[in-house]
C-alpha positions as CSV (number, residue, x, y, z in Angstrom):
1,X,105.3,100.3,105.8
2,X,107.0,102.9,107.9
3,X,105.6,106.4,109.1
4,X,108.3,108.0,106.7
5,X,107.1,107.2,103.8
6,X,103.6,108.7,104.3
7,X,105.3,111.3,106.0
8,X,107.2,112.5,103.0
9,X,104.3,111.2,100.5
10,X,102.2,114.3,102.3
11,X,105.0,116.4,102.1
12,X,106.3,116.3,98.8
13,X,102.3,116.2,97.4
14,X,101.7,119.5,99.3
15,X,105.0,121.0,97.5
16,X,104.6,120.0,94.6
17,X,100.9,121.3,94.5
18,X,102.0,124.4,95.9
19,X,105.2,125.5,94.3
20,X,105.4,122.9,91.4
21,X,105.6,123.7,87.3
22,X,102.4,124.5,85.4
23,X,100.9,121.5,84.2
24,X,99.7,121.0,80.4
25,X,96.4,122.6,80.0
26,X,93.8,120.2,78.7
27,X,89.8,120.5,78.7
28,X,88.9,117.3,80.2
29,X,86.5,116.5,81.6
30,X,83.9,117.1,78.5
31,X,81.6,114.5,79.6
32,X,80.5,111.9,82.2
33,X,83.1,110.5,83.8
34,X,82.4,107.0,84.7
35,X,84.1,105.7,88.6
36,X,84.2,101.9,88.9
37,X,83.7,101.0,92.2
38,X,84.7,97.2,92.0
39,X,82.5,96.1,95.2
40,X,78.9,96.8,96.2
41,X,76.5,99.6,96.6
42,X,77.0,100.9,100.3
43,X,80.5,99.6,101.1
44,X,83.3,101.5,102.4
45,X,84.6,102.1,98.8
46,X,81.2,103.0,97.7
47,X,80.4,105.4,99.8
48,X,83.7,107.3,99.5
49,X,83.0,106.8,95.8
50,X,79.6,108.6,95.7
51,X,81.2,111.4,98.1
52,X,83.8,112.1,95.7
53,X,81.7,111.5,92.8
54,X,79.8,114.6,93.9
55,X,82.5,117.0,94.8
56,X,84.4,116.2,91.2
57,X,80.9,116.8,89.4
58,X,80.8,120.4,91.3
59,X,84.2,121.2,90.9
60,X,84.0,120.4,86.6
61,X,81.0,120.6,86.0
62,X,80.4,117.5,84.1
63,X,78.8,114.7,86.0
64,X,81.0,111.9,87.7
65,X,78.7,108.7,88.0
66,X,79.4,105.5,90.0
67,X,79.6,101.8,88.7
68,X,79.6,98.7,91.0
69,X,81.1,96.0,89.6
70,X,81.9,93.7,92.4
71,X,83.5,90.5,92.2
72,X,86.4,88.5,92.4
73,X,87.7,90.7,95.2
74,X,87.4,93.6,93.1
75,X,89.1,91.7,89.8
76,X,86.2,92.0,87.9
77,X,86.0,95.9,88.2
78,X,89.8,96.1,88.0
79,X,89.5,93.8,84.5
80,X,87.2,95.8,83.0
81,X,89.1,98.9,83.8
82,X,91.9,97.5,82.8
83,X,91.0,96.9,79.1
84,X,89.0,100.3,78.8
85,X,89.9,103.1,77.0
86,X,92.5,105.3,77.8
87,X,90.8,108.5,77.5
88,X,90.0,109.3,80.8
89,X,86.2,108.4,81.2
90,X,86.8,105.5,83.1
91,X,88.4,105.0,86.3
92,X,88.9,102.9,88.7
93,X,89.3,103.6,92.5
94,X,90.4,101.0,94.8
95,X,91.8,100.0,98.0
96,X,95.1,99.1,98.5
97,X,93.9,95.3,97.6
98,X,95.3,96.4,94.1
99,X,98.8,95.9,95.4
100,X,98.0,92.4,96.6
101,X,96.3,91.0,94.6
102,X,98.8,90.3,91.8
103,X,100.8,88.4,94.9
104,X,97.9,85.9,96.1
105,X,96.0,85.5,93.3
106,X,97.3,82.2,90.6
107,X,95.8,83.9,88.0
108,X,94.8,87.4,87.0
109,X,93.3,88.3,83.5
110,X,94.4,91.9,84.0
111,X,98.1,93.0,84.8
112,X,98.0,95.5,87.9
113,X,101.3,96.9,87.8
114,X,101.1,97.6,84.1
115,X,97.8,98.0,83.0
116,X,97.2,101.1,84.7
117,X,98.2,104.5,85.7
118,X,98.3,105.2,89.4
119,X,97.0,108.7,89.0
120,X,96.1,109.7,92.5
121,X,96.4,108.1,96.2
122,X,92.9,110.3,97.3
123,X,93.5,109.3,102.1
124,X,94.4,106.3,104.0
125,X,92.7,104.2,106.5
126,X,94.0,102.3,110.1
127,X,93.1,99.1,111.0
128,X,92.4,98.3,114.9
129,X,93.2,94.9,117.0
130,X,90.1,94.3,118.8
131,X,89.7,91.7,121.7
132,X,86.8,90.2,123.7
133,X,86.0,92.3,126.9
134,X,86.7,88.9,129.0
135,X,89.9,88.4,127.0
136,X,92.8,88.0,129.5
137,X,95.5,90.7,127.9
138,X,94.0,94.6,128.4
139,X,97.0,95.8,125.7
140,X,99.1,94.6,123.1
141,X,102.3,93.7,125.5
142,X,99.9,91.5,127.6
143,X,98.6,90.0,124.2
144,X,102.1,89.5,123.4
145,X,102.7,87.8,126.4
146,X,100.2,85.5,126.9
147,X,100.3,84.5,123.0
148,X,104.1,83.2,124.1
149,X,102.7,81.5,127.1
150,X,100.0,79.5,125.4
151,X,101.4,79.2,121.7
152,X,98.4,78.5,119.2
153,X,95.9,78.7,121.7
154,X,94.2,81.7,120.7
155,X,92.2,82.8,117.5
156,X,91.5,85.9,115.9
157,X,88.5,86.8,113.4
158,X,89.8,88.3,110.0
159,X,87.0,89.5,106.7
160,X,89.0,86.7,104.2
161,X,92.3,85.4,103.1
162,X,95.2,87.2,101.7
163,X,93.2,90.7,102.2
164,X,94.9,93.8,104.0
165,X,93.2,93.0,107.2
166,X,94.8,89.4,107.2
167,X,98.1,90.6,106.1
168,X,98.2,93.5,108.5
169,X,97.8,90.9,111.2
170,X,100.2,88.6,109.9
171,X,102.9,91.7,109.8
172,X,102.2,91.9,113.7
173,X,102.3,88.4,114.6
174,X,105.7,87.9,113.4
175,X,106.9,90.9,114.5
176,X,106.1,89.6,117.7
177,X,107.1,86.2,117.2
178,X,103.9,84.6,117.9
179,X,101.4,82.1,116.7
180,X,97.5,83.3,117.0
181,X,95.4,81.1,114.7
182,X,93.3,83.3,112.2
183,X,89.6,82.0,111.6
184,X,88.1,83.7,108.4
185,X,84.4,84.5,107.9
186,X,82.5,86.2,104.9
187,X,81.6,89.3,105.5
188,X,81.8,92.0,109.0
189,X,78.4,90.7,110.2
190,X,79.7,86.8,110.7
191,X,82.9,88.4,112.4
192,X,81.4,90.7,114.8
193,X,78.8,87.9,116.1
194,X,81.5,85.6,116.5
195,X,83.7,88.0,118.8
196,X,80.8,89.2,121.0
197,X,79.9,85.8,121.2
198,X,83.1,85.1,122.8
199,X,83.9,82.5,119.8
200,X,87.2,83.8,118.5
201,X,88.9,86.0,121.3
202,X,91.1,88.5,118.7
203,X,89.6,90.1,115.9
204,X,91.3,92.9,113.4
205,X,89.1,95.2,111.6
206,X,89.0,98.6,109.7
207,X,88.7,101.3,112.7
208,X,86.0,102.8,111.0
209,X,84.0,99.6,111.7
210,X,85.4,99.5,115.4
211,X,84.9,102.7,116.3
212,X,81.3,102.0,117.6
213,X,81.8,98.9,118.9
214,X,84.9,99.8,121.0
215,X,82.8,103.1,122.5
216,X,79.8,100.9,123.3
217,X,81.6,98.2,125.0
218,X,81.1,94.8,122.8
219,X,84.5,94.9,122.7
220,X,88.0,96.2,124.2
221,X,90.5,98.2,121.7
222,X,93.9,96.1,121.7
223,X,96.1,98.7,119.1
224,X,95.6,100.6,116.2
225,X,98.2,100.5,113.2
226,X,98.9,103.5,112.5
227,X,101.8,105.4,113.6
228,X,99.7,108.0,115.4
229,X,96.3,108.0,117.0
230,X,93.1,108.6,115.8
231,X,91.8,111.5,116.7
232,X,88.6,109.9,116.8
233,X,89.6,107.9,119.4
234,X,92.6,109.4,121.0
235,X,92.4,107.0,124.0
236,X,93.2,103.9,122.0
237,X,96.9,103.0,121.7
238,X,98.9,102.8,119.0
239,X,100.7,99.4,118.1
240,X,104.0,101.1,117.7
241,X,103.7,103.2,120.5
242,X,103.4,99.5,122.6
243,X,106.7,97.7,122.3
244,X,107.1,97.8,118.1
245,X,108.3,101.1,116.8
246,X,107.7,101.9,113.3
247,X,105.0,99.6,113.0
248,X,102.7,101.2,110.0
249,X,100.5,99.3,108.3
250,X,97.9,101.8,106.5
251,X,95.4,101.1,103.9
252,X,94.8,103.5,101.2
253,X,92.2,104.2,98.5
254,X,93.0,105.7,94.9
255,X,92.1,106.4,91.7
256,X,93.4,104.1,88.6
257,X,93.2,105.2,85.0
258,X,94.0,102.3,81.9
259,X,97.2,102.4,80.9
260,X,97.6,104.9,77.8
261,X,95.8,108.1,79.4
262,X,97.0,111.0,78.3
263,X,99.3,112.6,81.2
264,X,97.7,116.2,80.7
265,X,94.2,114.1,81.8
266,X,96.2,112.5,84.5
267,X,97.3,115.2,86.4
268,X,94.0,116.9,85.6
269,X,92.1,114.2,88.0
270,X,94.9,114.3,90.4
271,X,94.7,118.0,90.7
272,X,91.1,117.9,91.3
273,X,90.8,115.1,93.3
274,X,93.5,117.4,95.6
275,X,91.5,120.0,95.7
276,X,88.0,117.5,96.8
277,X,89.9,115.4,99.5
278,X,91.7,118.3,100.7
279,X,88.6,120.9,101.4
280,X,87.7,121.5,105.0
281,X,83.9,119.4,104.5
282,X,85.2,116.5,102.8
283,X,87.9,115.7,105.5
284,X,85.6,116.6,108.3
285,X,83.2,113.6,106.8
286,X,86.7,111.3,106.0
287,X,87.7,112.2,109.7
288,X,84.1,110.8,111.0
289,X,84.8,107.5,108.4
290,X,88.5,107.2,110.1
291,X,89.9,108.4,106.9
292,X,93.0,110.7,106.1
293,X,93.2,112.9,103.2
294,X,95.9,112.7,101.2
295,X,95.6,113.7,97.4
296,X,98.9,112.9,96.4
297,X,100.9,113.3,92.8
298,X,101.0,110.5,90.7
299,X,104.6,110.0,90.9
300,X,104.1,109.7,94.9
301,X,101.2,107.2,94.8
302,X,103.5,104.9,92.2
303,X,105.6,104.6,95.1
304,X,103.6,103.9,97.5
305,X,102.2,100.9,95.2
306,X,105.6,99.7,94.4
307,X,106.5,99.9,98.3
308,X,103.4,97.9,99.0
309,X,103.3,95.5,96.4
310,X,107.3,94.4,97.6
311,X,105.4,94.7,101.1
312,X,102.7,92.7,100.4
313,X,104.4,89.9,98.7
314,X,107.0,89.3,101.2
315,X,104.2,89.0,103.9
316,X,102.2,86.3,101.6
317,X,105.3,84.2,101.2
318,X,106.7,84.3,104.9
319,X,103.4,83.8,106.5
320,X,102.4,81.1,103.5
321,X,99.3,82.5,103.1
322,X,98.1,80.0,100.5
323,X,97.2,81.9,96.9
324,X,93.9,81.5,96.1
């Protein structure tokens, strides 16, 4: 992923929003609108979910109601999605595990790239390389270094196979040209106990999750893979800023509609999810979660998602990241 791509992504949204044609009028929505959140109740996803959820009810007037339907990595949500009807009452939003899953999974019973609409890319996220305070290398070039003087000695702690996290990691390693052994573990808790403990000495992790532990100490801030800082954290590096320019790996969050859905209804939810992620409240909370808002055009978020899934699927292969 490079910074010019989400550069222009936020650019040409904010034009076309402001100076673009009139879209068709329609009067959706007329009822309750129905998110699927395919993981649990008081996740990342979820929680943005029920935030949004809100603002959309305020700004329609109709209610917008949450569904968990975890599993699968967020297949069985997607499935049922997937085979809904097209009529705009059921949505799906997701991470940007939508555009890898159809490159490590054998076998999906839903079609990603073509059983759905990508209707709106609603903010991104940054992951964060994270290393044990007694860890040897203080910043990435001294990580780099030390990983070339003791090939394979080294692990780091990754939430699962074949996720963004995993694949984010992999995209730095060879970029670097060196071999760090990744140790998965289910869930953040597992992870987190492991690195304070001192049992794997790298970890990578959504920032949002690192934020506290970086300010209180359990463990030292390494890079962050975004092109710029967080503002959140302004004193933690950025990986391209340390010896690989144009490094960009961004996760993202979106809404998905079924394949089918009237257009009218499409640019309908991506004009108000604009207007939700874009108001001064919403990104102060995103900003607090380590989130961006976007709200881009449906045409932009496509893609994005084509970019990725071409991204995604070259990583898998190179790395060989077994499918599961």
């Amino acid at each position: 992923m490079t910074m010019n791509r989400f550069a222009l992504l936020t650019a040409a949204a904010a034009a076309f929003w402001s100076a673009g044609p009139a879209q068709a009028q329609t009067k959706w929505p007329e009822r309750t609108v129905r998110i699927v959140v395919a993981f649990p109740a008081g996740g990342a996803v979820d929680a943005v979910g029920r935030l949004l959820a809100a603002r959309l009810q305020q700004q329609t007037g109709q209610p917008f109601i949450i569904e968990n339907k975890a599993g699968a990595g967020g297949n069985v949500g997607a499935d049922y999605v997937a085979k809904s009807a097209p009529d705009g009452y059921t949505m799906l939003l997701s991470p940007n595990g939508m555009a890898i899953a159809p490159a490590i999974y054998k076998k999906l019973n839903y079609n990603a790239d073509d059983d759905f609409i990508r209707a709106t890319m609603l903010m991104t996220t940054s992951t964060m390389v994270v290393a044990t305070p007694k860890f040897p290398a203080k910043n990435l070039q001294e990580l780099i270094a030390l990983a070339k003087a003791n090939p394979g000695k080294y692990n780091y702690g990754s939430t699962g196979v074949g996720n963004s996290l995993h694949l984010t990691m992999e995209l730095l390693l060879r970029r670097a040209g060196i071999q760090v052994q990744m140790v998965p573990f289910r869930g953040d808790a597992p992870m987190w106990q492991a690195l304070t403990r001192g049992d794997v000495e790298l970890g990578i992790t959504p920032s949002s999750a690192a934020r506290a532990q970086v300010e209180g100490g359990a463990v030292r801030a390494i890079g962050i893979s975004t092109p710029e800082r967080s503002p959140g954290m302004p004193n933690v590096p950025t990986i391209a800023e340390q010896g690989m320019p144009g490094f960009d790996s961004r996760g993202w969050m979106g809404f998905f509609l079924p394949k089918g859905t009237p257009k009218a209804i499409v640019d309908k939810l991506a004009d108000e999810s604009r207007k939700a992620v874009q108001a001064e409240d919403i990104k102060a909370r995103f900003a607090q979660m380590e989130l961006s808002s976007v709200g881009s055009t449906p045409e932009e978020f496509e893609k994005v998602y084509r970019a990725d899934r071409i991204l995604f699927e070259k990583i898998i292969k190179d790395a060989n990241i077994p499918l599961q």
